[in-house]
TORDO-570161 format. One line per 10 residues: for each residue x, y, z of N, C-alpha, C. Coordinates in Angstrom, 3 decimals. Atoms other than C-alpha are relative to their C-alpha. Example, Ala and Ser with C-alpha at 12.3 -4.5 7.8 and 13.67 -1.06 7.14 Angstrom:
2
0.890,-1.190,0.000,12.300,-4.500,7.800,0.900,1.200,0.000; -0.820,-1.190,-0.060,13.670,-1.060,7.140,-0.770,1.090,0.730 $
//
This chain:
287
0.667,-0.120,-1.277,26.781,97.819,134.281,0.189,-1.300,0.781; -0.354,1.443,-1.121,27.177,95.334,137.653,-1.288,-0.851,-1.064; 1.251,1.103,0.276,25.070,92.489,136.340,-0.945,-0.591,1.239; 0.604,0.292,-0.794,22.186,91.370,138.299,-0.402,-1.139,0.174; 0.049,1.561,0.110,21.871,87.834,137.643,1.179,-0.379,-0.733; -0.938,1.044,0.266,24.378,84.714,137.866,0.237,-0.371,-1.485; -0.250,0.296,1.687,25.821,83.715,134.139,1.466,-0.633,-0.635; -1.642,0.489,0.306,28.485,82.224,132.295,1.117,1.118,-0.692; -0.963,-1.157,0.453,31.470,84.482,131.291,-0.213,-0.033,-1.111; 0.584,-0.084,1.430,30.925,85.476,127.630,1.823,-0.422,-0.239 $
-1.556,-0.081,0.959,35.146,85.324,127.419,0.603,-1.216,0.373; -1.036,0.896,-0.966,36.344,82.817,130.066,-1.033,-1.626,0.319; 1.080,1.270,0.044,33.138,80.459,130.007,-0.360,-0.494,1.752; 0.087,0.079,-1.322,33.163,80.418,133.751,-1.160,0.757,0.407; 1.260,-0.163,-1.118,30.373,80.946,136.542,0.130,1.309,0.229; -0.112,-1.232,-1.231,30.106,84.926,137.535,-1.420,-0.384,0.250; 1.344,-0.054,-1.128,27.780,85.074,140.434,-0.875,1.381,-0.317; 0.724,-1.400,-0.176,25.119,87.612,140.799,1.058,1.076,0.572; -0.401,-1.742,-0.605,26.582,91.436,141.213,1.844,-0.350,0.075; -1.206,0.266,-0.300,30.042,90.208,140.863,0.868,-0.230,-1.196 $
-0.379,-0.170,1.653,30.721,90.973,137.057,-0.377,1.238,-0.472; 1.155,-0.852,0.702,29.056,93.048,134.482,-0.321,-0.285,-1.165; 0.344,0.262,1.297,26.775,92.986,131.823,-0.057,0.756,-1.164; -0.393,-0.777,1.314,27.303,94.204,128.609,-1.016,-0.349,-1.218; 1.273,0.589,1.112,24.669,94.327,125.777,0.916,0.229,-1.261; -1.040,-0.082,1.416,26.454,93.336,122.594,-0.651,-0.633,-1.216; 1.347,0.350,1.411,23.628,93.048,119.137,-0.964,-0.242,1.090; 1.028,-0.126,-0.444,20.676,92.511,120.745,-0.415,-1.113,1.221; 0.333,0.720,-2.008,21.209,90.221,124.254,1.261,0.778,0.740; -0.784,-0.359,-0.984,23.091,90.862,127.168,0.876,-1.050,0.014 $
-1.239,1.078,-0.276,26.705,89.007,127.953,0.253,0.246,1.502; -0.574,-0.493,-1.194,27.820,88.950,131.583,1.272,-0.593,-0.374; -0.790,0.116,-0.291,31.141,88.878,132.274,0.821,-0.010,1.212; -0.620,-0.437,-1.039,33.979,88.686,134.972,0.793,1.230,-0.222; -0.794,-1.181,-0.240,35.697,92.036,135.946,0.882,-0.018,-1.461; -0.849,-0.103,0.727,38.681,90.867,134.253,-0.037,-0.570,-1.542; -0.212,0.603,1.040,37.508,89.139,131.251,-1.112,1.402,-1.027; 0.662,-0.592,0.654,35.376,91.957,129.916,0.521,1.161,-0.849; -0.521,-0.852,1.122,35.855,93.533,126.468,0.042,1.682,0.865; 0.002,-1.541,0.083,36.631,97.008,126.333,-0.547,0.890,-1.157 $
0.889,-0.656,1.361,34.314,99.076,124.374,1.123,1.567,0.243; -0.877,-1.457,0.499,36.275,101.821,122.794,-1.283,0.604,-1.046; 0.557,-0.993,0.816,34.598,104.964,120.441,0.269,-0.247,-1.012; -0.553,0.262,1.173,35.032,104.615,117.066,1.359,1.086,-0.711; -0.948,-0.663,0.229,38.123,106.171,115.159,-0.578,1.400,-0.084; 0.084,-1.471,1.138,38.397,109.979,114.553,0.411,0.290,-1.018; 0.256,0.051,0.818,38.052,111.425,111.882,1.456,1.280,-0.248; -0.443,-0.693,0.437,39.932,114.036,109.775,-0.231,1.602,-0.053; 1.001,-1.170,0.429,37.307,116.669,109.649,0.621,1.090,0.924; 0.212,-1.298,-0.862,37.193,120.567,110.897,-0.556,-0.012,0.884 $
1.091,-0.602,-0.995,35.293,122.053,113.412,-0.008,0.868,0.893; -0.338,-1.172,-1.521,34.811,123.816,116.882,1.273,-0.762,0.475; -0.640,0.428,-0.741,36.650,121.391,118.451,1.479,-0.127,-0.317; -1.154,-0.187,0.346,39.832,122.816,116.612,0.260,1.145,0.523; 0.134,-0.982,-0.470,38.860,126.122,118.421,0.320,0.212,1.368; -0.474,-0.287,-0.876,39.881,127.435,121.710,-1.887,-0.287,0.910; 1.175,0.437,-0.967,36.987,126.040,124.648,0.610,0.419,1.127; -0.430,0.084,-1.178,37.506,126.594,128.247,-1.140,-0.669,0.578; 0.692,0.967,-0.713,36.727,123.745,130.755,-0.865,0.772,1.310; 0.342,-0.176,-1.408,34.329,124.089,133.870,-0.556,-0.721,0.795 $
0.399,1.144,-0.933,34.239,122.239,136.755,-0.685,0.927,1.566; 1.107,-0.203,-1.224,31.943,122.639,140.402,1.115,-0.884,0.738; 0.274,1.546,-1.012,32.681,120.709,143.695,-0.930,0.642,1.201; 0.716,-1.022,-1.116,30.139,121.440,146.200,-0.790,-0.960,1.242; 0.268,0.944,-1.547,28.311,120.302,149.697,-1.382,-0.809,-0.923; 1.320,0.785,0.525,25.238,118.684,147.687,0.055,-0.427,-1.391; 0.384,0.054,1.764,23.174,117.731,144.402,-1.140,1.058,-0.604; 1.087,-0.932,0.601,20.168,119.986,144.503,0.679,1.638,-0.632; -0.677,-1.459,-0.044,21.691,123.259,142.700,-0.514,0.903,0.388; 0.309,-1.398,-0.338,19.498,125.781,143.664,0.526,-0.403,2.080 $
-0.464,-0.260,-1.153,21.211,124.920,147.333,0.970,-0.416,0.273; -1.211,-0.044,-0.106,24.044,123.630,146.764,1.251,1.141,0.499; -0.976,-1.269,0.108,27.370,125.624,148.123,1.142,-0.417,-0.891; -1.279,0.431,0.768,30.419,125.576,145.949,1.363,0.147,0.734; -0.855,-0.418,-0.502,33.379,124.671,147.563,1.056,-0.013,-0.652; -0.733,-0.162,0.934,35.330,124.276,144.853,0.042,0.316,-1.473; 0.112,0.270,1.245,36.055,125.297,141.088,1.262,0.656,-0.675; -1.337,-0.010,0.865,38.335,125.496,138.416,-0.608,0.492,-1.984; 0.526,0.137,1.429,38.225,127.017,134.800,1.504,-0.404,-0.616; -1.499,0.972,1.050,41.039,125.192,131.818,-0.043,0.679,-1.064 $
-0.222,-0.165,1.635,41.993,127.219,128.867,0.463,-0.427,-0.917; -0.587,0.720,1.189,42.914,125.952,125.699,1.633,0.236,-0.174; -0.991,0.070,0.529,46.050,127.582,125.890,0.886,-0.391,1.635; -0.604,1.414,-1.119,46.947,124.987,129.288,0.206,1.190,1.157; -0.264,-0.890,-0.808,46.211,128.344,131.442,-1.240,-0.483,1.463; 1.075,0.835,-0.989,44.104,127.130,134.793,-0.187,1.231,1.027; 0.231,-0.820,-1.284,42.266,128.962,137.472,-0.368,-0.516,0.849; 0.619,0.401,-0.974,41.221,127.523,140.565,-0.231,0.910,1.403; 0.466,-0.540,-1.028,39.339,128.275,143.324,-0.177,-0.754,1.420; 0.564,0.557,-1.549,39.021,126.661,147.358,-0.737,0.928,0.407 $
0.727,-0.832,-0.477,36.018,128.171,148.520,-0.412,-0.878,1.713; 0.166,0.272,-1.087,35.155,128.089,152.204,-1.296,0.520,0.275; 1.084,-1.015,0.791,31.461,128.558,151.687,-1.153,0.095,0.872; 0.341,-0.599,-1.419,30.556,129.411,155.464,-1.197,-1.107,0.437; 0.648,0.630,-0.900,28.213,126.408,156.250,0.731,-1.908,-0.153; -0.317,1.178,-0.226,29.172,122.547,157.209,-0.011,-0.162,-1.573; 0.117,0.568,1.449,30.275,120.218,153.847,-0.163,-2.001,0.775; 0.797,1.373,-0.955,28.100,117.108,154.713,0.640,-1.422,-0.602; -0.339,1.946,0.332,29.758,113.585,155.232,0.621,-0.555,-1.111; 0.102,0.327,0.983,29.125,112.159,152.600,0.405,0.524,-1.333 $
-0.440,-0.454,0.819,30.220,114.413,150.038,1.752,0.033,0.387; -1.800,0.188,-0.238,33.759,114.993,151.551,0.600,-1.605,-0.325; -0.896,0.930,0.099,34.360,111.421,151.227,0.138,-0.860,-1.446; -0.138,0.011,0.889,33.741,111.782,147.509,1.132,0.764,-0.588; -0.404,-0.997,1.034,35.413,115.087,146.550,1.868,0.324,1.397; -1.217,-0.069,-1.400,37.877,115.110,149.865,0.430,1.184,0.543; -0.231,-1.338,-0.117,37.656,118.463,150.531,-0.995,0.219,1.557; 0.678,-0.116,-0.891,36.962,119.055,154.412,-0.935,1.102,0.572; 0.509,-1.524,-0.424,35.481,121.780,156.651,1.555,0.801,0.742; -1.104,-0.566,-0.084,39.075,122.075,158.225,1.063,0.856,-1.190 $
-0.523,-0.310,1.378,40.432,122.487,154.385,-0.141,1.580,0.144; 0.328,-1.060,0.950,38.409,125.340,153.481,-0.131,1.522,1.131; -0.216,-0.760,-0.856,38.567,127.110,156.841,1.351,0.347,-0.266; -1.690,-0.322,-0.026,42.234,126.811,156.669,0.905,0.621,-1.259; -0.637,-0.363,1.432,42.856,127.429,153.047,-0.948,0.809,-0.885; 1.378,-0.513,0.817,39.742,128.590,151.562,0.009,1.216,0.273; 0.447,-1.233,0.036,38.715,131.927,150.310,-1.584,0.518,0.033; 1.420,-0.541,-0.778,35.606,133.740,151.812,-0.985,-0.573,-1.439; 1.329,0.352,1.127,32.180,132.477,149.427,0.215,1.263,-1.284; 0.553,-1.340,1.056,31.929,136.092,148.498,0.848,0.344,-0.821 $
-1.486,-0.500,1.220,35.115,136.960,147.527,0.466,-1.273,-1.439; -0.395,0.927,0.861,35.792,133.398,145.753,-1.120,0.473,-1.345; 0.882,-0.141,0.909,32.552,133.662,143.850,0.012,1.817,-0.536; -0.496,-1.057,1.002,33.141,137.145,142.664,0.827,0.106,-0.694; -1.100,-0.075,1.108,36.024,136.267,141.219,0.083,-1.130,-1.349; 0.294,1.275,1.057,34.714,133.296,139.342,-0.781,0.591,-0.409; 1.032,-0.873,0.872,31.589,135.189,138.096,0.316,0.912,-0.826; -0.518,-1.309,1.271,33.652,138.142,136.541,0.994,-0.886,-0.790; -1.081,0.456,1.147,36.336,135.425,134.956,-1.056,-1.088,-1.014; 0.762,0.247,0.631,33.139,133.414,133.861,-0.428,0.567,-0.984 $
0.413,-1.016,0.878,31.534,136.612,132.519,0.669,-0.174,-1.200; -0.958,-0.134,1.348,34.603,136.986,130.334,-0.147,-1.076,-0.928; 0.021,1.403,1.085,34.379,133.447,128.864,-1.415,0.475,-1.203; 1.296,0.131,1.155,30.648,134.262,127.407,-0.127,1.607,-0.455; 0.144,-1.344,0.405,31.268,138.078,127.135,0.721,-0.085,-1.698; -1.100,0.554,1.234,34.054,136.391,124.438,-0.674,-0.821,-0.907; 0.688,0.965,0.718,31.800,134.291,123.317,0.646,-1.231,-0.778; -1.212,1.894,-0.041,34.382,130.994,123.927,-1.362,-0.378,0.728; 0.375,1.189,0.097,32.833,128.008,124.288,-0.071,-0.521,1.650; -0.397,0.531,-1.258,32.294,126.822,128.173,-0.465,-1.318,-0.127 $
0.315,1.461,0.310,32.375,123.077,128.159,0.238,-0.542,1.817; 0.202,0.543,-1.209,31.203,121.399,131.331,-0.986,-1.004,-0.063; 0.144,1.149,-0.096,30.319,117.858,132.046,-1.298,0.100,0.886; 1.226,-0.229,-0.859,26.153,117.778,133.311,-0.202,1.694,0.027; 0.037,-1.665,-0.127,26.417,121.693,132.564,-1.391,0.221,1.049; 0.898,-0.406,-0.575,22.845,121.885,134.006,-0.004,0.221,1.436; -0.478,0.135,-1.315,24.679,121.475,137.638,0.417,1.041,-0.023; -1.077,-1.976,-0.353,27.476,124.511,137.436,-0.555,0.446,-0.521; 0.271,-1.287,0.400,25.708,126.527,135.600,-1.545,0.218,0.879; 0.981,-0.431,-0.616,22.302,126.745,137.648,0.352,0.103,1.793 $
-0.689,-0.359,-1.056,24.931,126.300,141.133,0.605,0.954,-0.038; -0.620,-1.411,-0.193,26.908,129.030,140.433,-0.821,0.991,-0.635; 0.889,-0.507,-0.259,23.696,130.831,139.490,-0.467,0.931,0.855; 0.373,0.260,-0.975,22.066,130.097,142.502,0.682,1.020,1.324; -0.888,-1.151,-0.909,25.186,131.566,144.472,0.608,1.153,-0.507; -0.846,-1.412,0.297,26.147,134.287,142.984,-1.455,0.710,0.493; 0.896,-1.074,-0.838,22.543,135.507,143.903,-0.426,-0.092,1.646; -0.062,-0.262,-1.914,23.036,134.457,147.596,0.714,0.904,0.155; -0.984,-0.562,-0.225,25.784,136.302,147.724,-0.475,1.904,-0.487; -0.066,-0.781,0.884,24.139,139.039,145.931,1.462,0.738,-0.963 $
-1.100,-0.507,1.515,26.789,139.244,142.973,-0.995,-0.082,-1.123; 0.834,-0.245,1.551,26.041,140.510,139.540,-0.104,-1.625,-0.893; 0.169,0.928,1.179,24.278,137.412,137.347,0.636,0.056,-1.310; -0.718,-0.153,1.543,25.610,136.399,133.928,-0.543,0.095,-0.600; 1.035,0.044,1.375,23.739,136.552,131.004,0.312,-1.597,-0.796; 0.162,1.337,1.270,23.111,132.901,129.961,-0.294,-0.289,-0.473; 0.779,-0.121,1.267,21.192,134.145,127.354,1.094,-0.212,-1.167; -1.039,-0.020,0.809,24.176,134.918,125.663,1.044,-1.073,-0.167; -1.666,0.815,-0.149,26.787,132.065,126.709,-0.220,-1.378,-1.069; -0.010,1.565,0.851,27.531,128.914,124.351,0.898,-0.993,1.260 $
-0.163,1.412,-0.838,27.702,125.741,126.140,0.266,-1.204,-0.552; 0.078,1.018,0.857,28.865,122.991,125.134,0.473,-1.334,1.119; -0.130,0.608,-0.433,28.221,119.787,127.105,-0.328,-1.488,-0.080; -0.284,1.199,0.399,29.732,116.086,126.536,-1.010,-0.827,0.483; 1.376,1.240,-0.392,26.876,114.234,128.292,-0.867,-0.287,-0.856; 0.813,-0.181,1.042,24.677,115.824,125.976,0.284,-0.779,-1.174; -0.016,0.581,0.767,26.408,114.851,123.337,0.416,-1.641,-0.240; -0.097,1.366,0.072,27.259,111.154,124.180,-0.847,-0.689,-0.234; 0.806,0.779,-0.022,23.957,110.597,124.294,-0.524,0.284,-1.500; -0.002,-0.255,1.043,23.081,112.364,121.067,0.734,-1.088,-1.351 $
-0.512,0.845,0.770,25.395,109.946,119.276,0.233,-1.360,0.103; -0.061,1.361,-0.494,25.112,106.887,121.432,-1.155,-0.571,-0.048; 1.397,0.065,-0.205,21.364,106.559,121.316,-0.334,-1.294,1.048; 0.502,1.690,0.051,21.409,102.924,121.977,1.190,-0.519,1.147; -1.151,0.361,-0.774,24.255,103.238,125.090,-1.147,-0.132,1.163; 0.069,0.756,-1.416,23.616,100.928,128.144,0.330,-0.033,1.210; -1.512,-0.358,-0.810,26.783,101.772,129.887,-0.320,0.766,0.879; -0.039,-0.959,-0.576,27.356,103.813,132.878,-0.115,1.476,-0.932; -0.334,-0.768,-0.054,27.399,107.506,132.284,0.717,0.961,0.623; -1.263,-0.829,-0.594,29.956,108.656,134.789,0.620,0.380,-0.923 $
-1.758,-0.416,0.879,32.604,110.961,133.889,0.917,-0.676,-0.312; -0.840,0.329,0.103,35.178,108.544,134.401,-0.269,-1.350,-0.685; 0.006,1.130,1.088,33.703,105.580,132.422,-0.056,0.556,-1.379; 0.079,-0.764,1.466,32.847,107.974,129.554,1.650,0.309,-0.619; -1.306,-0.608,0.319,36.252,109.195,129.414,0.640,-1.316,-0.437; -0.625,1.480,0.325,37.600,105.364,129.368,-0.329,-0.036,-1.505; 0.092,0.649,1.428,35.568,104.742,126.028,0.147,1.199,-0.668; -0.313,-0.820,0.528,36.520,107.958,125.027,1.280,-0.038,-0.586; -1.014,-0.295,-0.057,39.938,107.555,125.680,0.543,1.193,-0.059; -0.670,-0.991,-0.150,40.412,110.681,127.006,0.505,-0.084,2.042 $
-0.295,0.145,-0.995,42.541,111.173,130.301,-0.466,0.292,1.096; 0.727,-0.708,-0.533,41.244,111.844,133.621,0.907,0.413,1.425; -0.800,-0.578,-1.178,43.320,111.803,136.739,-0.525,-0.725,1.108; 0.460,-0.110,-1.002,41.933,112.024,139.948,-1.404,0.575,0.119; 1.129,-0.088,0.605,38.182,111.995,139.410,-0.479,0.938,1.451; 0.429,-0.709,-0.756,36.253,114.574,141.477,0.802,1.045,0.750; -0.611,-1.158,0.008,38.883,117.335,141.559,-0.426,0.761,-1.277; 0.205,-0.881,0.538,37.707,120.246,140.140,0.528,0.111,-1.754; -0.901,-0.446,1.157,40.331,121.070,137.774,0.338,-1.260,-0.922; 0.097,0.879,0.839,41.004,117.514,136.491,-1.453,-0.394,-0.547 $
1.701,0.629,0.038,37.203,117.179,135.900,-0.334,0.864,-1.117; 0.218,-0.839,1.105,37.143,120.035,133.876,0.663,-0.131,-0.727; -1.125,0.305,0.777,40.366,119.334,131.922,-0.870,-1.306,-1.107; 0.418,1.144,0.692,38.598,115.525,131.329,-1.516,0.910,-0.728; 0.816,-0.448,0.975,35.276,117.609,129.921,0.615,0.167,-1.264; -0.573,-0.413,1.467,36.906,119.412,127.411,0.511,-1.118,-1.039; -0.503,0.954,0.384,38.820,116.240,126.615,-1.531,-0.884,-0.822; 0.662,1.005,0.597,36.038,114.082,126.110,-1.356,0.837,-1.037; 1.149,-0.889,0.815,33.673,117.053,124.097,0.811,0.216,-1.227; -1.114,0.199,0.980,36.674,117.222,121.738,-0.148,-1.176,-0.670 $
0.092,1.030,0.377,36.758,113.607,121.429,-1.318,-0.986,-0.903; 1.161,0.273,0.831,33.119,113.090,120.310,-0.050,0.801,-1.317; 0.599,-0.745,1.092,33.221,116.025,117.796,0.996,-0.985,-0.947; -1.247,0.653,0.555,36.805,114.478,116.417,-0.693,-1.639,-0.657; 0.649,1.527,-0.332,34.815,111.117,116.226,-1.363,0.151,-1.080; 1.323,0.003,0.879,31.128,112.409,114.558,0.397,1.586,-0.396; -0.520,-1.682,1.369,31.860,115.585,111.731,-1.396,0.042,0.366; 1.312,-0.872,-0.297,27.827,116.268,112.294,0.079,0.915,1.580; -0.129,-0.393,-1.249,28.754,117.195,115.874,0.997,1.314,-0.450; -1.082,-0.893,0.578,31.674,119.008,114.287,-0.087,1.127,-0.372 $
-0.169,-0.575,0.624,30.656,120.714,111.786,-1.173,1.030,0.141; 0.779,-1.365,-0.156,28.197,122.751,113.674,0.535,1.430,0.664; -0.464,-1.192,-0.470,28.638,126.440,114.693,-0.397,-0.507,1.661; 0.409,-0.003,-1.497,28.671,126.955,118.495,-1.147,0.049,0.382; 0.827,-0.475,-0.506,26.051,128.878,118.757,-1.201,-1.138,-0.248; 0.633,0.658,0.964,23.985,126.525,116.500,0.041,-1.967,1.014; -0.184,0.788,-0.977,25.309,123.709,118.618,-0.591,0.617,1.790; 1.098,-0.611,-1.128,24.087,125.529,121.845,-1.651,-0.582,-0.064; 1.556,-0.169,-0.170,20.547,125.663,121.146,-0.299,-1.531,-0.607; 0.445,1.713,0.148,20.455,121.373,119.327,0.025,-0.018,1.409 $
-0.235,0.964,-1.382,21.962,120.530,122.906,-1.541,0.464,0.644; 1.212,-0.534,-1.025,18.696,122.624,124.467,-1.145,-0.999,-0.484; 1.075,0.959,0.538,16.562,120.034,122.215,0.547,-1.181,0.567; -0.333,1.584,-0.439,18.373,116.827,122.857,0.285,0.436,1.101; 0.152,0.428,-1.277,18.511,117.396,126.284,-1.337,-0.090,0.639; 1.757,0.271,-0.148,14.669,117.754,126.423,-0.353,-1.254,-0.262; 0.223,1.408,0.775,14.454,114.737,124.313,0.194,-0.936,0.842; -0.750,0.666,-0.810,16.944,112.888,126.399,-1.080,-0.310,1.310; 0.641,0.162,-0.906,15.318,113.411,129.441,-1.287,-0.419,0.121; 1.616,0.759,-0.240,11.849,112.844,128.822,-0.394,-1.596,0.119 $
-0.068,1.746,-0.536,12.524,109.286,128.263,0.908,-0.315,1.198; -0.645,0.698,-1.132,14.517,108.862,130.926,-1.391,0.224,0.864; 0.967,-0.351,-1.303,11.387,110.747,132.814,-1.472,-1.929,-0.144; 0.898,1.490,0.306,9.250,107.547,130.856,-0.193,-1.461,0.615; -0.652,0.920,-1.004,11.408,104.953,132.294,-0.265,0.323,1.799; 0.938,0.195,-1.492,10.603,105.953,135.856,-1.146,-0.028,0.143; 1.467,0.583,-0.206,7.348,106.210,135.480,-0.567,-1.341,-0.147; 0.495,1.234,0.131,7.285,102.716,134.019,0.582,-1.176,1.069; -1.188,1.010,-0.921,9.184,101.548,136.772,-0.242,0.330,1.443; 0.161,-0.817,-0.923,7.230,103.777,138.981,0.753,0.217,1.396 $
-0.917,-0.811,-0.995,10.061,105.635,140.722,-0.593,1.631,-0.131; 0.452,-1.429,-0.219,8.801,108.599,142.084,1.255,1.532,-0.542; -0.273,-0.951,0.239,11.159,110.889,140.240,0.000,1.147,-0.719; 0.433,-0.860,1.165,10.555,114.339,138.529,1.372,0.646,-0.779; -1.588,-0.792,0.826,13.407,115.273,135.728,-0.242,0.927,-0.627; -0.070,-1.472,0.481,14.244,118.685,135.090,0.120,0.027,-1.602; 0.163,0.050,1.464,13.688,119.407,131.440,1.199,1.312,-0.665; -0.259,-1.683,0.205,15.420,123.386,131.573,1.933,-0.815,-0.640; -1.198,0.183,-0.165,19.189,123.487,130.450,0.339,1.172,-1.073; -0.745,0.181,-0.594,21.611,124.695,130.790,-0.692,0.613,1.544 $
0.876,-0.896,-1.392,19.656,127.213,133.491,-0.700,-1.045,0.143; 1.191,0.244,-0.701,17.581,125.231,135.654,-0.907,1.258,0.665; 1.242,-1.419,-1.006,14.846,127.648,137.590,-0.673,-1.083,1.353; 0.263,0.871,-1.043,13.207,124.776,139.397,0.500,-1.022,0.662; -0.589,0.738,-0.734,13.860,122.448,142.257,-0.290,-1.474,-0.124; 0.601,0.767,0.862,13.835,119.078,141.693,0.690,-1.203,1.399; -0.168,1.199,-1.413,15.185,117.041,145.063,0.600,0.773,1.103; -0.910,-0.466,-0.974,17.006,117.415,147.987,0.744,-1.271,0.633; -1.412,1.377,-0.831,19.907,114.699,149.366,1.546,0.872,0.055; -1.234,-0.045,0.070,23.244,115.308,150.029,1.208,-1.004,-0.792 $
-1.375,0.605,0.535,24.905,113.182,147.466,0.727,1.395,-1.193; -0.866,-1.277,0.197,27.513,115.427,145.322,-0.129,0.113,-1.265; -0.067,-0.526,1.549,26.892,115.474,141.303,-0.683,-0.410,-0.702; 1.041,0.881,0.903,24.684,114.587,138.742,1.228,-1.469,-0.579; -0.777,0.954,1.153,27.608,112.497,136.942,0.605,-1.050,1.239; -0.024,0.738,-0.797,27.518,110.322,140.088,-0.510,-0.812,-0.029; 1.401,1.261,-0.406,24.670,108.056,139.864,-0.128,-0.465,-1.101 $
//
């Protein structure tokens, strides 16, 4: 993380200034560093072991005008099969895509006018190739799942299209489990720093389809890495993640309160039901 106070380089022995490094907690203090002198924390080796993550998953990625999902629109998405088969979608999803998000995900209002397929029609065709994923009962692996799966929700019942049954679907999502096995991580949680100490590839961060590609990648990479992660069944894995993400969150909900930031964290997952802000910034795996 940026460091917030001035310090000597832990590598180079030199002056970084306030906010103009980062700090790194390494045994039990903090080190600041400069940009360039700072270790690289890598994952530990993988392992040998079995598991899901020798099994066929398909990735899923969102891009949309907000963060709140129950109002979010989706203007983009993409699913990744295991066997390197891709679907994507440009949705044009009939109201303004605000500012601020385009100059994350780069996807305009000229874009999706010009190239984009109608809300209704896009999202019907992602909801019935969704369906199939959990009708199959494959594995959908998506990065903050609690985002796409309670946004494309959300719109499929604007739109009135038929809901999925996400009673039935296995989920399997890398946030979840980073934290599950990191307990004691400091670090950003972006996608694209996770993926770094993952060492899995990413691309062009906030495209759809590379976003989902880097999920799968880095949900692979943790099981490959911890055999307890591994060596659970899907389904069985499903319903831990519904505990450790309760878990997870509550202390995070602890930490604001002790820090009194007025924020309330959603506990539900993968389905959210309730609302829980409103801004226009663009993803949970943003902040």
């Amino acid at each position: 993380m940026i460091n917030k106070y001035a310090g000597t380089c832990g590598t180079c022995r030199g002056r970084v200034e306030a906010g103009a490094g980062q700090a790194l907690r390494l045994g039990a203090g903090w080190t600041v560093y400069h940009d360039d002198c700072a270790p690289v924390e890598t994952a530990p080796p993988p392992g040998t072991h079995r598991g899901w993550h020798h099994l066929p998953v398909v990735g899923f990625d969102i891009e949309t005008t907000g963060r709140e999902p129950l109002d979010a629109r989706i203007v983009s998405a993409a699913l990744v099969y295991s066997d390197g088969t891709t679907r994507r979608w440009l949705v044009n999803p009939g109201v303004p895509i605000p500012p601020r998000t385009t100059e994350i995900h780069g996807i305009t209002d000229e874009l999706v006018r010009s190239a984009g397929t109608p809300a209704g029609t896009a999202l019907a065709e992602l909801g019935t190739a969704v369906g199939k994923v959990i009708a199959d009962g494959t594995p959908l692996v998506a990065f903050c799942a609690h985002f796409d799966v309670t946004t494309l929700h959300a719109e499929l019942a604007r739109h009135a299209l038929p809901s999925l049954d996400w009673d039935r679907a296995v989920v399997i999502d890398p946030s979840i489990l980073h934290q599950e096995v990191e307990p004691r991580w400091y670090g950003s949680q972006k996608l694209g720093d996770l993926c770094r100490y993952y060492e899995v590839p990413l691309g062009s961060a906030h495209d759809a389809t590379n976003d989902a590609r880097a999920a799968v990648g880095m949900a692979v990479s943790i099981a490959a890495r911890h055999e307890r992660i591994a060596r659970m069944l899907p389904d069985d894995l499903h319903r831990a993640q519904i505990t450790w993400y309760a878990a997870q969150k509550r202390k995070l909900q602890e930490y604001f309160d002790r820090r009194g930031i007025a924020e309330t964290v959603g506990l539900e997952w993968p389905l959210e039901t309730r609302r829980r802000r409103q801004d226009d910034t663009l993803h949970p795996d943003q902040g």
